[in-house]
Every structure is written in C-alpha cells, then in structure tokens.
ROGUTOR-386483 format. One record per residue: x, y, z of N, C-alpha, C, O in turn. Coordinates in steps of 0.1 Angstrom, whole numbers, plus 5000, padded with zeros to 4 digits. Layout:
# ROGUTOR-386483
XYZXYZXYZXYZ;...
END
This chain:
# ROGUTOR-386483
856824554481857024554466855824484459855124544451;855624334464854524324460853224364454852524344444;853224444468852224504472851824644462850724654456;852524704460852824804450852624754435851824804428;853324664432853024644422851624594415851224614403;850724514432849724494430848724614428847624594422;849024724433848124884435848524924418847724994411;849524874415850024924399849124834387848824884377;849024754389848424624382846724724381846224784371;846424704392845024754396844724864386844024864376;845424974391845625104384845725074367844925134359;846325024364846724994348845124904341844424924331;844924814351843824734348842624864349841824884340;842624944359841425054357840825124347839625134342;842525174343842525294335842125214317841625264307;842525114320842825034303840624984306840024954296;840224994312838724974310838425094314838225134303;838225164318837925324315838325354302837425374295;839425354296839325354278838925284270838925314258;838425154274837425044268836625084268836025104257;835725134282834525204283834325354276833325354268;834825444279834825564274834925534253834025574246;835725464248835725444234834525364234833725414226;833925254241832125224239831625344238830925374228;831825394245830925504244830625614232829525634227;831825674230832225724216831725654206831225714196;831825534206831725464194829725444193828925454183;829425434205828325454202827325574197826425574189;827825664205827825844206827725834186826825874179;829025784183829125834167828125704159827925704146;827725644163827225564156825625584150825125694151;825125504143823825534137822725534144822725424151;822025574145820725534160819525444148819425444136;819125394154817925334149816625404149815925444158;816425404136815125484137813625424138813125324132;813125494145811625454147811025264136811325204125;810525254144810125104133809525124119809925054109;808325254120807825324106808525364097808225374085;809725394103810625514095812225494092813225564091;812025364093813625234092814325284081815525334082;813525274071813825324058814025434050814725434040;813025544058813025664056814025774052814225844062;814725814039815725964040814826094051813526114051;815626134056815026264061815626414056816726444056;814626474052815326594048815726684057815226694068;816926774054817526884064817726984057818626994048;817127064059817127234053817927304061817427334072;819427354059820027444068819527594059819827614047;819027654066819127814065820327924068820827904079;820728034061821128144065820528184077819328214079;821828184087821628214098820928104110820328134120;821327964105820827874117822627834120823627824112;822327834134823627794143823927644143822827584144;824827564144825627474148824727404159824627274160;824027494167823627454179822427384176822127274180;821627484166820327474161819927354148818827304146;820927334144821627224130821427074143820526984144;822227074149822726944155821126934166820626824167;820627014172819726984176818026934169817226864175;818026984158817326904147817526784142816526714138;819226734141819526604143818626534150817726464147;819126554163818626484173817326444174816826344176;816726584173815126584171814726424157814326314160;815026474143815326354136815426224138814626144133;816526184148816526084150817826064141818225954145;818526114132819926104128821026084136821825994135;820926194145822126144157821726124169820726174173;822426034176822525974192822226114203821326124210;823326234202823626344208824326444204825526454202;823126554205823326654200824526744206824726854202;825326694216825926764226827526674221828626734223;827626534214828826474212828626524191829326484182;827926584190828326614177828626754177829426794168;828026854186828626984185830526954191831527024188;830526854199832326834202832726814191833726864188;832226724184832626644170833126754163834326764160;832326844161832826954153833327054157833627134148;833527084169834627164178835927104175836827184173;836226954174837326854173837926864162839126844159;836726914153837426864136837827044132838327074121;837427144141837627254137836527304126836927374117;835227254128834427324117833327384122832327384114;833127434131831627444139831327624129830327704130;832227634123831227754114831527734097831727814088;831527604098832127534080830827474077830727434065;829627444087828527384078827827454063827027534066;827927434052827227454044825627494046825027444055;824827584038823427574041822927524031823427544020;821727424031821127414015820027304022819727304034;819727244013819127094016819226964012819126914001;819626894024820526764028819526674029818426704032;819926544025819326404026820026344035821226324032;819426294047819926244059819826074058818826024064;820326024055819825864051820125774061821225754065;819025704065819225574076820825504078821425444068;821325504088823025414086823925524085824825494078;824025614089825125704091825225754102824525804110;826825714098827025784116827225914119827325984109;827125974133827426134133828426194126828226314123;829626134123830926174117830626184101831126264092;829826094099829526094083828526184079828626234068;827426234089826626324089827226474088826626574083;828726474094829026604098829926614087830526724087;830026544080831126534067830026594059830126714054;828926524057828026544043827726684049826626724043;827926764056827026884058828226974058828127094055;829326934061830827054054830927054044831127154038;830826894035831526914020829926934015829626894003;829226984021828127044012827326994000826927053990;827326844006826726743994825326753996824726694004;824826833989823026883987822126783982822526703974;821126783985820326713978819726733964818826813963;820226653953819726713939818226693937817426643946;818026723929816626763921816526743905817126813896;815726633902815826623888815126683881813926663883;815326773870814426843863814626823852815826843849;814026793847813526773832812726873820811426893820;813326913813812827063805812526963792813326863791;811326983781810826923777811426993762811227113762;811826963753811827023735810727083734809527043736;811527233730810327313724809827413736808927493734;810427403745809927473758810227633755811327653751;809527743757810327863760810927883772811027783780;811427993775812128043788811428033798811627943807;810228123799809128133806808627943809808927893820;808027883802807827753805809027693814808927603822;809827733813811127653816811627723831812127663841;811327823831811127923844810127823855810327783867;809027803846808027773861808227643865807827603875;809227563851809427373858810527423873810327403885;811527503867812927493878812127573888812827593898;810527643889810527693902809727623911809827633924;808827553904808327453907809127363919808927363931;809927293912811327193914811627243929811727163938;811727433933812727473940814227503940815127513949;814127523922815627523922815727673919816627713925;815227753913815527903913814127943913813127893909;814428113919813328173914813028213900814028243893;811928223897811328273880811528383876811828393864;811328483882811528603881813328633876813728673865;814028593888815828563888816328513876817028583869;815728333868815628283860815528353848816328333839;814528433845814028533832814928643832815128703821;815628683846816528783840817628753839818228843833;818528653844819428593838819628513828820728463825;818228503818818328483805818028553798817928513787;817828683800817628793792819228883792819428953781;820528883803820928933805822428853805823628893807;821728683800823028653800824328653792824328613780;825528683799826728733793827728623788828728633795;827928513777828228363779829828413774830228523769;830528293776831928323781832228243761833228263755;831128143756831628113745831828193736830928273733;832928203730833328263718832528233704832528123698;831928383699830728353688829628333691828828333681;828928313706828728383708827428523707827428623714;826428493697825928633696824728693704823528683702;825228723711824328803726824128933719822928953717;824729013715823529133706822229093696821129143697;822628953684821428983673820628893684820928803692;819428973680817528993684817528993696816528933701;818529063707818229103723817329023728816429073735;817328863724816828773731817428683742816928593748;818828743743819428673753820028543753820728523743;819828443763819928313756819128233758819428143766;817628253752817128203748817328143730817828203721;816828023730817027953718818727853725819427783718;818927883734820127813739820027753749821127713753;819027733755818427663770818227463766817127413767;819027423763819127253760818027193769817827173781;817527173760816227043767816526913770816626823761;816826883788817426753789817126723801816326793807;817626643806817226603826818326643828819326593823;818426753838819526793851819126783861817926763863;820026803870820326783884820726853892821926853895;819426953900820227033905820227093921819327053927;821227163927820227173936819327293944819527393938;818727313952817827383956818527543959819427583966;817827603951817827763955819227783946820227833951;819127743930820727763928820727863923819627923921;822127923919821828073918821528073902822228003895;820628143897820228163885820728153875820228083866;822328253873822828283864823628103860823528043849;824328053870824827923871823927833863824527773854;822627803865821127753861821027783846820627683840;821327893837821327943824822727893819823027833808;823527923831825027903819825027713819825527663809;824627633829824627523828823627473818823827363812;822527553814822127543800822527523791822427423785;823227643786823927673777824927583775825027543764;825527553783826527483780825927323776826427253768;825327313781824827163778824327183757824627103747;823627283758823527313746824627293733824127253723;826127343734827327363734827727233729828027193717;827527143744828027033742827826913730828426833724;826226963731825426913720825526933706825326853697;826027053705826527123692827527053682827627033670;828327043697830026973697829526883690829626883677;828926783696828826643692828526623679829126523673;827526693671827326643661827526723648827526663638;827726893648828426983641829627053651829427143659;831126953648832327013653832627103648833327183654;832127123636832427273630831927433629832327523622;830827433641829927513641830527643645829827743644;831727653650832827753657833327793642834127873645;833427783630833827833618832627913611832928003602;831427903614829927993615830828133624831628143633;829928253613829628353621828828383628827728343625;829028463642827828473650826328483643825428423648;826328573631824628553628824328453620823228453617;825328343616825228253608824428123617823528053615;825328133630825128093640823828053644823327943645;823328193647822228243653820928203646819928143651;821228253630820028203622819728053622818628013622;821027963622820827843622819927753636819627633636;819727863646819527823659817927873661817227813668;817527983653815828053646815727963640814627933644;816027863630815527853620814727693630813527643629;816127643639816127533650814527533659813727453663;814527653659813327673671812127633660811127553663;812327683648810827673638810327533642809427493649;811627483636811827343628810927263645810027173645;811327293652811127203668809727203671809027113676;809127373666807427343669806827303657805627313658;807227253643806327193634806827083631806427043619;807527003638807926863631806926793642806526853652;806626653638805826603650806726483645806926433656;807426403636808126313637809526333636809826433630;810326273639811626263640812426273625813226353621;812026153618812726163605812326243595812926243584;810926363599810926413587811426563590811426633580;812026633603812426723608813326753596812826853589;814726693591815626743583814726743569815326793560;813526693568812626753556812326913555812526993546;811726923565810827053570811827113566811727173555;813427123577814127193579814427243558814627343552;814327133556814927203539813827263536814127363528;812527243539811827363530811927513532811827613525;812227503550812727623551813727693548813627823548;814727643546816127653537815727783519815927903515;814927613517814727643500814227763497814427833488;812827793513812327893509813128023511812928113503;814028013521815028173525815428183515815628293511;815928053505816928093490816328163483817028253479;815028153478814228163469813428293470812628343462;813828353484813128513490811828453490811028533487;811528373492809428293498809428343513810328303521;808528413516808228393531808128253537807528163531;808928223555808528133555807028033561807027913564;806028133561804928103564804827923574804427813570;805427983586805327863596804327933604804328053608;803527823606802127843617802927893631802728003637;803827803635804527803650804827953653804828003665;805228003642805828133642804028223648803928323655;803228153641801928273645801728263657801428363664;801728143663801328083676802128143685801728203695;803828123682804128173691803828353697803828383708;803628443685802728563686801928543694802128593705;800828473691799328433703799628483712799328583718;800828363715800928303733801728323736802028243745;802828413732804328473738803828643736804028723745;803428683727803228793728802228883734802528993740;800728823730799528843735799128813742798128873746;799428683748798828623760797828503760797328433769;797828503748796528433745796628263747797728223745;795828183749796028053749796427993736796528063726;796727853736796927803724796127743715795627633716;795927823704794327823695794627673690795627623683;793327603696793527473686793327473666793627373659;792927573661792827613648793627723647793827773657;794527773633794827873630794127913620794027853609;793528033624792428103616792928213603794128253605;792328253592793028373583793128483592793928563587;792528523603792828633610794028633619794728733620;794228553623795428483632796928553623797828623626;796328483607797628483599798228673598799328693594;797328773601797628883596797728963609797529083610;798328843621798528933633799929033631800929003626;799529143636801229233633802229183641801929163652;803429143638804329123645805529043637805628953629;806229103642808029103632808428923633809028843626;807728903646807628693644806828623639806628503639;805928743631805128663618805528643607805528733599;805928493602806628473590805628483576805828473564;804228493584803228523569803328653565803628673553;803228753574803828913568805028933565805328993555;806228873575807828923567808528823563808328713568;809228843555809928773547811428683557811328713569;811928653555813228613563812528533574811428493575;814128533585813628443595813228573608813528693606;812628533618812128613625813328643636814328573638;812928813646814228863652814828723659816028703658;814428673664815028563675814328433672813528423664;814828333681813928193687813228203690813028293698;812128113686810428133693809927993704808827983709;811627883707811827803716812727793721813527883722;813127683724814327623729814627503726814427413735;815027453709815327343699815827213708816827233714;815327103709816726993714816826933700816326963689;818026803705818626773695818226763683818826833674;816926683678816626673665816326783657816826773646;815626863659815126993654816527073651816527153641;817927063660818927133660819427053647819127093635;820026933650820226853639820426903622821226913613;818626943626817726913612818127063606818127093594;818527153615818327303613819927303603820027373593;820727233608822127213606822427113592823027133582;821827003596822026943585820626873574820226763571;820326993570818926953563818926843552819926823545;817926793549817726693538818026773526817726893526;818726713515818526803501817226783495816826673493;816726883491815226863483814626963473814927073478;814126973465813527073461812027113467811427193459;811427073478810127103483810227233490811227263497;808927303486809227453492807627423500807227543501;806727343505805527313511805527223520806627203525;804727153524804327083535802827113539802427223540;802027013542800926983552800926873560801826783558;800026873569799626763576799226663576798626653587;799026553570798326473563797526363570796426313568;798426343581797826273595798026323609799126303614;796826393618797226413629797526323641798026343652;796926213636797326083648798826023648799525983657;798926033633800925993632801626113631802826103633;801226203629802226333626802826353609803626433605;802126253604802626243588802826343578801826343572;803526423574803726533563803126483544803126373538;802826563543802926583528803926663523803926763531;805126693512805826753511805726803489805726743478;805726923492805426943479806427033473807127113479;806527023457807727113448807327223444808127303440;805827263445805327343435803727403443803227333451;803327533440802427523449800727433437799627443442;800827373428800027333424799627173430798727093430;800827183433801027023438800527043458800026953464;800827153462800627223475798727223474798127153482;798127303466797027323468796527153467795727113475;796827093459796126943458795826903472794826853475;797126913480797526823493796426923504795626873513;796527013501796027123510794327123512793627163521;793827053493792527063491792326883502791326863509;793026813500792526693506792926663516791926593520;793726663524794026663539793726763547793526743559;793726893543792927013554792027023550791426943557;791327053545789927103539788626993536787327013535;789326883535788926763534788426713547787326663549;789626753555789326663570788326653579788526573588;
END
C-alpha cells in the first residue's frame, strides 16, 4: 500500500509539473518577444493583403519579431475559431504585445489611422491628391464619388449646378484608414460639414434646397477672398447687398477659379483686364447672380459669414494691405474709385 501510494504521489507530482511546465511554456509562446536592441521602440507596420493566408500573416510575425512562434499562433487561432476572420488593411504592431493581443488587433480589425488634414478653400481635385497621397483612396475613385454622390440628408440639393458634393467637403483633420472606400471618404465629409452647419445655423433644414445651395456658392466666394477672419461676414454682406441690388458680383476668386479649374492654367499672381472677360458662366464680371456651383470647399468662417453676414450698406471692397490682409470697404462706387486709386494703382 505504501508503496502504491508512493508510485501515486510520484505520478500526481509528475503530471502537476508537466502542467507547470507546459503553462511556462504557453505563457511564454503568448508572450511579447523582445525586440532587437535598435528597434525596442519601434511600431512595425503589417499590411495584410487580399488573398494573404493565416499562414503567410503569422509568418511575417515572426519574421517581425512580434511573435515568439509562428506555429503557437496559427493554434492560437485554430483555438479561438478565427483562422479565416483576419481582417486585411494596415496594422501597427507595437512593442509589448502578446500573440493573443496581436491576434485580437487583427480580427477586430483595428487599422492603422492616417491623419489628413484638408486645408479651407481646397477644391475636390486638391483634396483628391492630399487623401491619395496619405494612401487613403484613390483620386480617380475620390472624384467620382463626388461627382456622383447620392447624400441620405434631407434638402439636400444634388441636382442644382451637377457639382455633386462639392462645396460640402468640410475642411478639417480626419482620421482615416488606408485604402477606404471612396464613397464612405465623401459621405464622412459631408457629414462633418452637416455637423458644422448644426452647430452654428440649427435652422438651416427650414432653407430650401436652392436657398441652401446659394448660401453654400456664395460660402465658397466668401473663403477665397477673405484673408482675415473678422472681416469675412463683411465681404460676405457686400455680396449680399450686391445680389439685392442686381450688381454683378465681380469677385476675382470667381475668375481665378476659371484659370485654374477650368483651363488649366496656374495661378496668375495679377488679375489682368483680359482675365476679367474670360467666357465662362463662373465669371461673376460677365454674369450677373451667383455662379452654377462652388468654386471650393468653404470651412467654418467663410460658412459662418455666408450665413450670417454683417449688416452694411458697402457694395465694394479692396485690398488695402497685402501683408495683413486688410480690406477697404466702400458704399458708393466714388468712394470705391478713391480706395482703388490709392491702394491698387498706387501700390
């Protein structure tokens, strides 16, 4: 009896450090490896592709230096039931994680963001080449999902000037990530734009679509000729005063954007009398009103200003300083030619 019990002791003592040992093991298996002395610090990036295997994923680990073994993390995910649940995109692999945490961040599909930054005043096209730049969409994809896009807001006006939604592309820092799909990329625009709206005219949903719209033309002017902040809801009234009054609104931005949206042309450091008599329906020196569409993509202040303009009777403006951005603002055009004879002509 003894004796047995002693073969039983033994046995129980075996088995209970065989699962001490075997759990070291695991525990090490899942744990973080240490990386190179250079590269202690280092995120590593992981690009899963369409069409890379489980096998091919975990073996780049390893290669990395992310995981211990590439052979206990394909079990890992045999175990957890996911070996065809990895996500593809591009992953930030960060020093101190263990294989289980690695294999988590790559099911729940936590991508690596990308910060982009779209500047006031940007068109589509400009705004196309930042996100392709970045790696977040293609340009091509990008331009036709804003020419085509279909927005779920009510009001809405995707028919007036078949510009799409342009003039609705919110100039702000997002976060996105790599290869997103286009359309998602525009509507997260948009909406950001939306949100913006909300904030500071809650009432903009009692606007009709072209009421809307004009206010959002008028937004784009306002964004390429203000150069200061507080005098934006100035400008914004002259252009006002002048739509009341049937005045063309003779904004330079409007010719420029002609140039260099239409023609191709760079951006003329002078606007010349020849410039002013370019043909085109976004020239506010030949037609009258506001032009078919946006000639940018307004952020807040310029929106603001479009919305809630200064009250004034000034139907003019010049430049009076190009180092401050300073305006002259005038009631009358006699009072216009004075400003016009001594700060432009003068200069």
């Amino acid at each position: 009896m003894k004796r047995a019990a002693k073969i039983i002791l033994i046995i129980f003592v075996c088995l209970a450090a065989a699962v001490l040992v075997a759990a070291a093991a695991l525990s090490w298996l899942n744990s973080a490896p240490s990386y190179s002395e250079n590269s202690s610090s280092s995120d590593r990036l992981l690009a899963i592709e369409a069409g890379d295997t489980l096998s091919s994923v975990a073996g780049r680990l390893k290669e990395m230096g992310a995981i211990r073994s590439r052979y206990f993390f394909l079990a890992l995910a045999k175990w957890q039931g996911t070996e065809s649940k990895i996500k593809r995109g591009l992953y930030t692999i960060s020093p101190g994680l263990t294989a289980l945490e690695v294999h988590d961040l790559l099911v729940e599909g936590k991508q690596r963001l990308f910060r982009v930054t779209i500047p006031e005043g940007f068109g589509a096209r400009e705004i196309g080449d930042i996100l392709a730049e970045a790696g977040v969409v293609d340009k091509v994809a990008f331009l036709a999902a804003v020419s085509h896009y279909k927005p779920a807001e009510d009001g809405f006006p995707v028919e007036w000037g078949n510009r799409g939604a342009e003039g609705f592309l919110f100039p702000d820092t997002y976060l996105f990530q790599k290869d997103y799909p286009a359309e998602q990329v525009v509507e997260h625009l948009v909406d950001s734009f939306f949100a913006e709206l909300e904030r500071f005219e809650p009432d903009y949903k009692s606007l009709k679509p072209e009421e809307l719209y004009q206010r959002v033309i008028l937004a784009s002017i306002v964004e390429r000729e203000y150069r200061r902040a507080e005098e934006a809801p100035l400008i914004a009234s002259v252009f006002w005063n002048r739509l009341a009054t049937n005045m063309p609104l003779q904004s330079c931005a409007t010719v420029v954007f002609v140039l260099t949206e239409e023609q191709g042309r760079p951006h003329p450091e002078r606007i010349t009398f020849r410039d002013l008599e370019v043909s085109s329906p976004y020239n506010t020196y030949l037609h009258k009103g506001l032009p078919p569409g946006p000639i940018c993509n307004p952020g807040s202040t310029a929106l603001k200003a479009a919305f809630q303009p200064e009250k004034s009777d000034y139907l003019f403006f010049v430049l009076k300083n190009p180092q401050t951005g300073e305006h002259v603002f005038s009631k009358n055009y006699g009072e216009h030619d004075r400003a016009y004879q001594l700060y432009i002509k003068g200069r």
